[in-house]
Backbone as CSV, one residue per row, in Angstrom:
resi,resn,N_x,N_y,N_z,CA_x,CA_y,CA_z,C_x,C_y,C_z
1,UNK,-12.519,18.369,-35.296,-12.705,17.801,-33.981,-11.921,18.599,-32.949
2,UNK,-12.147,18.235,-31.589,-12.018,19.203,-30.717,-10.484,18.689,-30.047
3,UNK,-9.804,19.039,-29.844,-8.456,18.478,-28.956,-8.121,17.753,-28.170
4,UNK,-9.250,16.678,-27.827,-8.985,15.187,-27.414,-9.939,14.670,-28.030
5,UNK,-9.660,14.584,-29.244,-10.154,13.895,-30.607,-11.681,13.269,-30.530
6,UNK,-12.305,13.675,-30.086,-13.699,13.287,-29.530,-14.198,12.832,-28.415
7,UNK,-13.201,12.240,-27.042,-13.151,11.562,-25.765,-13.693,11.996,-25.190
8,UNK,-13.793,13.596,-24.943,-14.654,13.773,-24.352,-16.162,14.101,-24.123
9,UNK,-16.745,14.256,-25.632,-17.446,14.340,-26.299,-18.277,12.465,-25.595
10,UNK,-17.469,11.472,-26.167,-17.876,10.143,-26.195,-18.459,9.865,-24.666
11,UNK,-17.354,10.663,-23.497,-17.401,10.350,-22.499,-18.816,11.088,-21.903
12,UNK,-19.295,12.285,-22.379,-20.217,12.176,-21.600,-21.112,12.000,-22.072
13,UNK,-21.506,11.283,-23.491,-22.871,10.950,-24.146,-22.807,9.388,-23.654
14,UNK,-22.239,8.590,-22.948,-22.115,7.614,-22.639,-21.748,7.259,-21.335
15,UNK,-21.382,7.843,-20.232,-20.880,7.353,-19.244,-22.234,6.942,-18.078
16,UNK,-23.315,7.532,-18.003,-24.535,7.115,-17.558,-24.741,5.672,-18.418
17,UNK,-24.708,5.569,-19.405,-25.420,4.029,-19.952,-24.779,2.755,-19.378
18,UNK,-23.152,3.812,-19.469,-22.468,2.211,-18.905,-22.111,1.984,-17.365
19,UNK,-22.351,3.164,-16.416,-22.436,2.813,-14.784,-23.902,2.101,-14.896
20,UNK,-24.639,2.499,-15.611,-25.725,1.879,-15.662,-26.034,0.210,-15.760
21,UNK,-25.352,0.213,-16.967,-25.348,-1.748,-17.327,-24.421,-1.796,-16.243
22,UNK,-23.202,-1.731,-16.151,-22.244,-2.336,-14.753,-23.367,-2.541,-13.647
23,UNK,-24.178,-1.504,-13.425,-24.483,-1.488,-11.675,-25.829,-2.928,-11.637
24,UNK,-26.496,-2.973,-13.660,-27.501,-3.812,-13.032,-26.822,-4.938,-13.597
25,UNK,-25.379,-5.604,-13.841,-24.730,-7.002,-13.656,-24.138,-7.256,-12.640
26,UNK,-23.517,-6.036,-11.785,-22.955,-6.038,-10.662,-24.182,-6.042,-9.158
27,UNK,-24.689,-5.235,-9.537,-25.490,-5.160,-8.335,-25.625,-3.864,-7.060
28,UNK,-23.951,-3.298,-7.406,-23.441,-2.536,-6.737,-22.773,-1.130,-7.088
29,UNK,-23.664,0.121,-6.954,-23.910,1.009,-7.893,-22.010,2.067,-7.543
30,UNK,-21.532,1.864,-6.384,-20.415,2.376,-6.256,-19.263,1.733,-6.857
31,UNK,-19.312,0.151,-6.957,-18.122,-0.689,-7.829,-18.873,-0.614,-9.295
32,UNK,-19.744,-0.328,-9.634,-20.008,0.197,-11.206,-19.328,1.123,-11.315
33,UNK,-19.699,2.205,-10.494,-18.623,3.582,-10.699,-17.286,3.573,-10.898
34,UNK,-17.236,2.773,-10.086,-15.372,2.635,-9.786,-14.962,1.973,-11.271
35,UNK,-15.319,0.820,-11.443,-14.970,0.004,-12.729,-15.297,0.780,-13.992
36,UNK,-16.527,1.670,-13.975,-16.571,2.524,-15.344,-15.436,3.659,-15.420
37,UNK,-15.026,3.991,-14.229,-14.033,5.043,-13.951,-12.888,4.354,-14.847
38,UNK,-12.738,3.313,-14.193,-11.289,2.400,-14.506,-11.001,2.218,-15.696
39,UNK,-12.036,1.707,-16.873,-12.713,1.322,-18.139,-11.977,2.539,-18.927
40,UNK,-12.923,3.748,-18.677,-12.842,5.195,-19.423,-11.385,5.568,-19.956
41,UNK,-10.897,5.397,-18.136,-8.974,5.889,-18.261,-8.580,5.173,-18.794
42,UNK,-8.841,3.845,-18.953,-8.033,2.931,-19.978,-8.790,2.965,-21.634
43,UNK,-9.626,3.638,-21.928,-10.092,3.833,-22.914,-9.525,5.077,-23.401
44,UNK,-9.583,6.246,-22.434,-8.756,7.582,-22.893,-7.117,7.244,-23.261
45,UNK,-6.723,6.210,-22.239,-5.080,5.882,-22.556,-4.820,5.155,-24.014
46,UNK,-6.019,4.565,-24.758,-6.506,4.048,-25.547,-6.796,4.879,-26.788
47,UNK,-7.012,6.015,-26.614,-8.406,6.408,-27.942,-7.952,6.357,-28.878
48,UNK,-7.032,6.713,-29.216,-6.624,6.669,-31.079,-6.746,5.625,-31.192
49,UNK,-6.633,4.452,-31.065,-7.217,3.325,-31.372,-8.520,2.930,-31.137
50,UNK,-9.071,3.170,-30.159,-10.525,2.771,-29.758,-11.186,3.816,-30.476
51,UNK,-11.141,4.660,-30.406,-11.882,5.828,-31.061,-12.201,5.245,-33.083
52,UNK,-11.455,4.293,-33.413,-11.232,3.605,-34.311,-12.471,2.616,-35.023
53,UNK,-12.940,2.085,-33.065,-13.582,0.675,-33.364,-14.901,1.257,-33.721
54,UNK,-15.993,0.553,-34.483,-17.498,0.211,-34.546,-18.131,0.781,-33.316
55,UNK,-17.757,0.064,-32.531,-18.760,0.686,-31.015,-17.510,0.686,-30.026
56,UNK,-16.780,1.899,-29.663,-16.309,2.216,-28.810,-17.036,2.210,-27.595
57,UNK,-18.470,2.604,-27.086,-19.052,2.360,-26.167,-18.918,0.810,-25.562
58,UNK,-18.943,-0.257,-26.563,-18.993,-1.402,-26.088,-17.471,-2.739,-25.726
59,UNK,-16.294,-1.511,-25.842,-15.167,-1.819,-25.422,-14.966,-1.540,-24.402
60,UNK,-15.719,-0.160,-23.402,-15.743,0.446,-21.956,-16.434,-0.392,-21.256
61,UNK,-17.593,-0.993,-22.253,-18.625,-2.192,-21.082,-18.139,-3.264,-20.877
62,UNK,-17.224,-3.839,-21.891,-16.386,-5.284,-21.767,-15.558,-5.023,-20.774
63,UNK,-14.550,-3.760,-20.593,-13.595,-3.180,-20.033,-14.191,-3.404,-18.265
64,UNK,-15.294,-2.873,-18.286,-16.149,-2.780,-16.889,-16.364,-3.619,-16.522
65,UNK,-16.971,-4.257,-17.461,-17.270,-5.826,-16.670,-16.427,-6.725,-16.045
66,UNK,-15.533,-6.903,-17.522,-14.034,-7.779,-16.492,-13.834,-7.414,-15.019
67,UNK,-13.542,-6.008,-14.927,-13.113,-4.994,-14.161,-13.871,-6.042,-12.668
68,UNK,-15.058,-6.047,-12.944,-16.312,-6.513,-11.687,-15.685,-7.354,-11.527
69,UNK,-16.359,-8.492,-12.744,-15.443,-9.682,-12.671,-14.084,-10.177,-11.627
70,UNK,-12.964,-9.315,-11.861,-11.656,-9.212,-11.516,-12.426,-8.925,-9.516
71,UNK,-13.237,-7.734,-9.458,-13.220,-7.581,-7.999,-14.037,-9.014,-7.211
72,UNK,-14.840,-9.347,-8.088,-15.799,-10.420,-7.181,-15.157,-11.331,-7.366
73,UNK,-14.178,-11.943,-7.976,-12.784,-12.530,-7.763,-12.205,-12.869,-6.691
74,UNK,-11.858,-11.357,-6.199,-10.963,-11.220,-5.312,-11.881,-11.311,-3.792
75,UNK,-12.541,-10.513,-3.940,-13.895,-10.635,-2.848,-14.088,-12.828,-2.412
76,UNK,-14.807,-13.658,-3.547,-14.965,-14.632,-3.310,-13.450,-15.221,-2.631
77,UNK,-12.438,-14.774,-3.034,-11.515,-15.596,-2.362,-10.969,-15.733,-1.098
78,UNK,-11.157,-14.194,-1.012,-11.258,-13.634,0.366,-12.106,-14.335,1.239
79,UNK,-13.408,-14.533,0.968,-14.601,-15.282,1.733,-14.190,-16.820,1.997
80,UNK,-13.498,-17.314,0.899,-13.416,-18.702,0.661,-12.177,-18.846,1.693
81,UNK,-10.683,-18.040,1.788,-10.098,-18.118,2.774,-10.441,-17.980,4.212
82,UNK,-11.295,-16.902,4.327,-11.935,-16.986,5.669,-12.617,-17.856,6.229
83,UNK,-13.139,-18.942,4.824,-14.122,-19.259,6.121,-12.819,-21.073,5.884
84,UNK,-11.700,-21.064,4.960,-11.114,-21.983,5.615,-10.346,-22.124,6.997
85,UNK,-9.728,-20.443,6.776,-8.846,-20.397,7.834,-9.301,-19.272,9.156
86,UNK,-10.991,-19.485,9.400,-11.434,-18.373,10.470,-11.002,-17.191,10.184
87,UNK,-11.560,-16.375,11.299,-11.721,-15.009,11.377,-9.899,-15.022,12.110
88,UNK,-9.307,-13.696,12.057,-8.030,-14.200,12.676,-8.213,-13.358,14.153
89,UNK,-7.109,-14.033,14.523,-7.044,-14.345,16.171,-7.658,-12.793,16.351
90,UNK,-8.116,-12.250,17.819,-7.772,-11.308,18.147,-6.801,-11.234,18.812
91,UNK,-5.982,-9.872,18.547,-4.882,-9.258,19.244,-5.460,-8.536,20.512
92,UNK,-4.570,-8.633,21.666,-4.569,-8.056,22.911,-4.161,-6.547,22.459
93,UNK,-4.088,-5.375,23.274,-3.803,-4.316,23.458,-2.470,-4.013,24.084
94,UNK,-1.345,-3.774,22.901,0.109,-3.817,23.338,0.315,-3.470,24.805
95,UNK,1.216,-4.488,25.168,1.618,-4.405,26.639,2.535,-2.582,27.368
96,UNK,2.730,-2.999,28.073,3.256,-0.921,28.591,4.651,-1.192,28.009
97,UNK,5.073,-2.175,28.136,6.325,-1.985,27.284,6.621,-1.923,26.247
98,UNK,5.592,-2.017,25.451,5.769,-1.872,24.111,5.617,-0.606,23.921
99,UNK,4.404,0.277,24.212,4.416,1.525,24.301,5.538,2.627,24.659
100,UNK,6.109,2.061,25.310,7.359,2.523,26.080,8.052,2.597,25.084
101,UNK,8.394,1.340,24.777,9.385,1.369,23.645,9.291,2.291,21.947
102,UNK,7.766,2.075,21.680,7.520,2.771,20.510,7.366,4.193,20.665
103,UNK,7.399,4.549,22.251,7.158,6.043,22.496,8.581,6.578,22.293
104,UNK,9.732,6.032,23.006,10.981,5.939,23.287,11.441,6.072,21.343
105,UNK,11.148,5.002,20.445,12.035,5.135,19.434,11.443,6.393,18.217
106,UNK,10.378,6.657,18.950,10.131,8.103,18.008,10.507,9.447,18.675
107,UNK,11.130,9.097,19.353,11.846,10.513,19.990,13.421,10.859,19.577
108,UNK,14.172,9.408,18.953,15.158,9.218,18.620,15.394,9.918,16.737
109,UNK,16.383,10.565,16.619,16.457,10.878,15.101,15.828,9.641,14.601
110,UNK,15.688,9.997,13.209,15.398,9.187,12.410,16.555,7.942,11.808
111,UNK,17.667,8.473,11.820,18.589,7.758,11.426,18.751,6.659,12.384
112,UNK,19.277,7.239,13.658,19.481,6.576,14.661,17.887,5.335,15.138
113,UNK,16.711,5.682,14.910,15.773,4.950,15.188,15.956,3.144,13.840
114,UNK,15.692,4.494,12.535,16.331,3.303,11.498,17.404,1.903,11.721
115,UNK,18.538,2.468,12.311,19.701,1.587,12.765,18.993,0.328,13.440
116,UNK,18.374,1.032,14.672,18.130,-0.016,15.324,17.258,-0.852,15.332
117,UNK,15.882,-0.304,14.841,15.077,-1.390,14.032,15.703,-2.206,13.268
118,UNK,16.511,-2.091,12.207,16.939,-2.772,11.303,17.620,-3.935,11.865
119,UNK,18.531,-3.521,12.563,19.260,-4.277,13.337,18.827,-5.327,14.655
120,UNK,17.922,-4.021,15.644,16.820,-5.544,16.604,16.053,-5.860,15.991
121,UNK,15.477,-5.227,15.326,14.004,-6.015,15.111,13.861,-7.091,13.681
122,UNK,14.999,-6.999,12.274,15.215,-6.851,11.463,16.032,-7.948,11.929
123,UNK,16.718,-8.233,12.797,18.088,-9.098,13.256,19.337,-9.065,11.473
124,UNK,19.115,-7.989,11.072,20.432,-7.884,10.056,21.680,-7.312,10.696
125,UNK,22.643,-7.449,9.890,24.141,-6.793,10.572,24.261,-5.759,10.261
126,UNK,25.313,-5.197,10.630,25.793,-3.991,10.557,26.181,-3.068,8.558
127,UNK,26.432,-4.546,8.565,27.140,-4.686,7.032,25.892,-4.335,6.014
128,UNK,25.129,-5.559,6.430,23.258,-5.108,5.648,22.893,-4.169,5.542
129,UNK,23.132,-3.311,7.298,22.388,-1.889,7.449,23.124,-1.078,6.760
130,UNK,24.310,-1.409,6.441,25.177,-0.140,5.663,24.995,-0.332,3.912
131,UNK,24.392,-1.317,3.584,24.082,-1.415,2.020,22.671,-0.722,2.164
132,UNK,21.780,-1.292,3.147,20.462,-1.213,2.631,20.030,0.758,2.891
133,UNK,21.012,1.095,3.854,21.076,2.826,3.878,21.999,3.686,3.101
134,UNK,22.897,3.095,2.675,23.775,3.562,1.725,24.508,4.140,2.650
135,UNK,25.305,3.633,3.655,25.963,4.316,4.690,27.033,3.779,5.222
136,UNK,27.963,4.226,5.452,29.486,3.635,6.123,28.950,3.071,7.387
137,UNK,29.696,1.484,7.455,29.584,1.160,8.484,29.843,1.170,9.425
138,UNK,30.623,2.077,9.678,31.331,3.526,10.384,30.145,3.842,11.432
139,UNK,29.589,4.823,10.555,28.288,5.633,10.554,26.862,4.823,11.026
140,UNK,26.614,3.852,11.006,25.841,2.863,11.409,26.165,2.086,12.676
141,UNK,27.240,1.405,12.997,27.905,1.603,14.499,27.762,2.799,15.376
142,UNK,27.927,3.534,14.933,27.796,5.345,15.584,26.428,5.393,16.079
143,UNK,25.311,5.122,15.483,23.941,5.306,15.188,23.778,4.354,16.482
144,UNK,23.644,3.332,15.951,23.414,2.048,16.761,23.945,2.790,18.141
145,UNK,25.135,2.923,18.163,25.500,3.306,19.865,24.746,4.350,20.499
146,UNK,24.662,5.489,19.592,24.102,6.593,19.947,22.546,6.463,20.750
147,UNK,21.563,5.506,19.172,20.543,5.377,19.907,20.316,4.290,20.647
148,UNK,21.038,3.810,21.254,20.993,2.502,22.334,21.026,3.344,23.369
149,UNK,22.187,4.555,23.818,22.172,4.893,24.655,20.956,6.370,25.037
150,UNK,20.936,6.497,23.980,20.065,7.449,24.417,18.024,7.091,24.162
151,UNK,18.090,5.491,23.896,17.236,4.354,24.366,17.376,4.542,26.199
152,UNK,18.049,4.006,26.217,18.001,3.774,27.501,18.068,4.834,27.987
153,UNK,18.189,5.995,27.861,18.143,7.292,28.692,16.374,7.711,29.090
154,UNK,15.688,7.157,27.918,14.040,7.466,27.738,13.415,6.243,28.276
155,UNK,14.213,4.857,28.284,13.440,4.142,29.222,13.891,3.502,30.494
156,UNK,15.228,4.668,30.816,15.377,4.464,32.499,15.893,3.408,32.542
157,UNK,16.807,2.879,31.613,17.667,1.090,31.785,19.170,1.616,31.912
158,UNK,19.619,0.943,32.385,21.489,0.859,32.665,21.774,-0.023,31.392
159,UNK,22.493,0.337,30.734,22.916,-1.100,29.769,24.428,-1.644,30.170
160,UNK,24.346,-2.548,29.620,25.456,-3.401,30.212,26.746,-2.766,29.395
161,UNK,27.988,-2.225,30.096,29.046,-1.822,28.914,29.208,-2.358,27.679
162,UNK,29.513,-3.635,27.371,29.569,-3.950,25.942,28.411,-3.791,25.253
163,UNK,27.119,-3.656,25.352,26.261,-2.853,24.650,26.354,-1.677,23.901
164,UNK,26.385,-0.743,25.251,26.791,0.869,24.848,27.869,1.106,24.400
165,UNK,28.678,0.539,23.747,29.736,0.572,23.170,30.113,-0.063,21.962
166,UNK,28.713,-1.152,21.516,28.923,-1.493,20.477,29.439,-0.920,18.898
């Protein structure tokens, strides 16, 4: 035998039969694909054992099917939530200040942008931000000040001294 012990051999005297049965239980000839795709790799992750069974072909079709199964699952629930809880709101088109602001915090290092998300938007402390970055809280005060002030340098604000000095 050849150096993946027949798999691939199996795979292509068979992989038409079984997008085939998937697409006419499913209905839907691209989630056949997808699910026979899915099937195969877990059959190749498989073969010394499957390569084993009676009809290896008919462990890829069980494999597939679930597979559907599992998506029209997820699909029906989806539908079933929507139509309990509507379509969701529409969102307006962020205000200029928001833009401002998201224009403003990508101009800022990365570090310094990090800080302060974490910290405004995140409402964690200083202490948090220094576990969750692996960073002296030293170094995170620093940040924070740095890009506050040089926040406000990109959106034209005065900050109040105990701010810029935090």
């Amino acid at each position: 035998m050849d150096a993946d012990n027949g798999f691939e051999e199996f795979y292509r005297t068979t992989r038409h039969r079984v997008v085939t049965v998937l697409y006419a239980l499913g209905g839907d000839l691209t989630e056949a694909q997808d699910a026979a795709q899915e099937a195969y790799v877990r059959a190749w992750q498989r073969w010394t054992r499957i390569s084993g069974y009676e009809d290896p072909e008919a462990w890829v079709r069980t494999v597939g099917h679930r597979l559907l199964i599992n998506r029209w699952r997820k699909v029906r629930n989806g539908l079933t939530a929507h139509r309990r809880h509507g379509p969701a709101p529409d969102v307006g088109p962020p205000s200029e200040n928001t833009v401002a602001l998201v224009t403003a915090l990508r101009r800022l290092p990365a570090e310094q942008r990090h800080a302060i998300v974490l910290h405004h938007l995140c409402d964690l402390s200083i202490a948090e931000i220094a576990v969750q970055t692996d960073t002296p809280a030293g170094t995170v005060k620093a940040r924070l000040a740095r890009g506050r002030k040089a926040l406000a340098t990109l959106l034209d604000i005065t900050l109040p001294e105990e701010v810029s000095h935090a």
